[in-house]
C-alpha positions in Angstrom: 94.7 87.4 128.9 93.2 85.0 131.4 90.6 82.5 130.2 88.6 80.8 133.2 85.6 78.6 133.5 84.6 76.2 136.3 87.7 73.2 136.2 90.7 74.8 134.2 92.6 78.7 133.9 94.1 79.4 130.6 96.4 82.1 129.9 97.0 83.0 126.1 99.3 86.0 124.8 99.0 86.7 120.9 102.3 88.9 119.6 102.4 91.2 116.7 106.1 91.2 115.1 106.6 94.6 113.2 107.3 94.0 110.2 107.2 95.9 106.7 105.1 93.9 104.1 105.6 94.5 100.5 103.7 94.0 97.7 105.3 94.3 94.3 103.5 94.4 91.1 104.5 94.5 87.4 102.7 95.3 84.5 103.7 95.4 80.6 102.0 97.3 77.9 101.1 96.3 75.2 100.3 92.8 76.1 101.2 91.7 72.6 103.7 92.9 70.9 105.8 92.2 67.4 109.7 92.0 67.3 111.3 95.4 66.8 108.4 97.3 68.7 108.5 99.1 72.4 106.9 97.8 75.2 106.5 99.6 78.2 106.9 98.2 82.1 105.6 99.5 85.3 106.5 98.1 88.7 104.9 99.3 92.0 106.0 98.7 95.1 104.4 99.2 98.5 104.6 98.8 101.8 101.6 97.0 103.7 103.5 96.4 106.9 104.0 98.2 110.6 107.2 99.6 109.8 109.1 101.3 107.6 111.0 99.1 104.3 114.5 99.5 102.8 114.4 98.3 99.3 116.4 97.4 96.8 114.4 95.8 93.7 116.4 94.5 90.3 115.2 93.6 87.4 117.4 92.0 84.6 116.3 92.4 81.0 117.6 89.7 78.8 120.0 90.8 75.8 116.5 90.4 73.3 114.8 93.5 75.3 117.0 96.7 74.9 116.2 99.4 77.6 115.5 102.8 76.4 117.7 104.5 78.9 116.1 107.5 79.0 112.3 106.3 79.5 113.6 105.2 83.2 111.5 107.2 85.9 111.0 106.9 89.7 108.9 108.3 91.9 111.3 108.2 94.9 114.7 106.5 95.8 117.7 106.0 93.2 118.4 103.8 90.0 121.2 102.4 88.4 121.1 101.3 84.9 124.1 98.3 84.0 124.3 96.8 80.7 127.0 93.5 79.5 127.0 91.3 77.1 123.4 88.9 79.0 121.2 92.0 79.0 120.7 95.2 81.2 120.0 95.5 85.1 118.0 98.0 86.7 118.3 98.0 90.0 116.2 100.6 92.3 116.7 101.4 95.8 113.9 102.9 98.3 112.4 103.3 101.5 108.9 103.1 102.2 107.0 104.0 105.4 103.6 101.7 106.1 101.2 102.3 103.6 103.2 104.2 100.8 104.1 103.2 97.6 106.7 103.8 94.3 106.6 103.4 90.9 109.4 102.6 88.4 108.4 102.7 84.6 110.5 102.1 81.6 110.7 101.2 78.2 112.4 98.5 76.0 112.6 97.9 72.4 112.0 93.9 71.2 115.1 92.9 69.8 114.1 92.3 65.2 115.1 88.6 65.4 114.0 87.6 68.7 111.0 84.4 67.5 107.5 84.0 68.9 106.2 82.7 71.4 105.4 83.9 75.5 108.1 86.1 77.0 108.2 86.6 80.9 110.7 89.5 82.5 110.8 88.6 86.4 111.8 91.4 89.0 112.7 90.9 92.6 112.7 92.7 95.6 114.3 92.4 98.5 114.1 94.0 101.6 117.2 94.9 103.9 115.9 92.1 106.7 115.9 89.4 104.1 112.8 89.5 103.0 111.9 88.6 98.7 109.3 89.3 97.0 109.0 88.7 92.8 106.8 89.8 90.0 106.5 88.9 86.5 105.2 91.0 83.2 104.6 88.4 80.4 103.8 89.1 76.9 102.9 87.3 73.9 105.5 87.5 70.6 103.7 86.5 67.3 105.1 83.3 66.0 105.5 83.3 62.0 103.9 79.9 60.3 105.2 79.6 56.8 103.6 77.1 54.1 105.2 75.4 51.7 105.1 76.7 48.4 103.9 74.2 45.7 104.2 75.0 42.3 103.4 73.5 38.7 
């Protein structure tokens, strides 16, 4: 494009690089939550960019949160579900085309002895260029105040 006015010509280009854009977002339910109970987690992922995405989004659960294996559901793409001795892994692959989204939702039981206090679970995406993107689901744990006893 050519700018001109009386004394000087300007010529100005403006590029657009195609490139997918993705959004991820995680939720947990119920927001509170006592030791021993299930929680449930949804995570959805889309695609706000010019061009199609290949994902591949993990999100490790720490040993306290068990995964109820069978709660795991996608909308699209493949899961794989590994457990050792720090926790479990889910890790979920799929494409998305410009404006599209997915959904992964599971549930986890609170481990009985696990204290109170704020607990976060952080999932990252990544997308085959290199491209990361996190999200994080925090809950609250009810902490336990205990009085002395006094006695006569």
């Amino acid at each position: 494009m050519e700018i001109v006015d009386k004394y000087v010509s300007t010529y100005r280009a403006s590029t657009w690089v195609s490139s997918p854009w993705l959004v991820l977002n995680k939720a947990v339910w119920p927001d509170h939550a006592q030791p021993g109970e299930t929680v449930g987690f949804t995570l959805t992922l889309s695609n706000q960019g010019a061009i199609t995405a290949q994902a591949t989004l993990v999100d490790p659960l720490p040993a306290e949160i068990q995964l109820l294996t069978d709660t795991v559901q996608i909308s699209q793409g493949s899961v794989d579900v590994l457990s050792d001795v720090d926790g479990t892994v889910i890790s979920w692959q799929s494409g998305l085309i410009p404006t599209a989204q997915a959904q992964l939702t599971f549930q986890a039981t609170i481990s009985p002895t696990v204290t109170g206090g704020p607990a976060r679970n952080r999932a990252v995406v990544r997308e085959i260029n290199g491209q990361r993107w996190a999200a994080y689901a925090d809950f609250l744990l009810p902490t336990k105040v205990y009085f002395p006893w006094i006695s006569r």
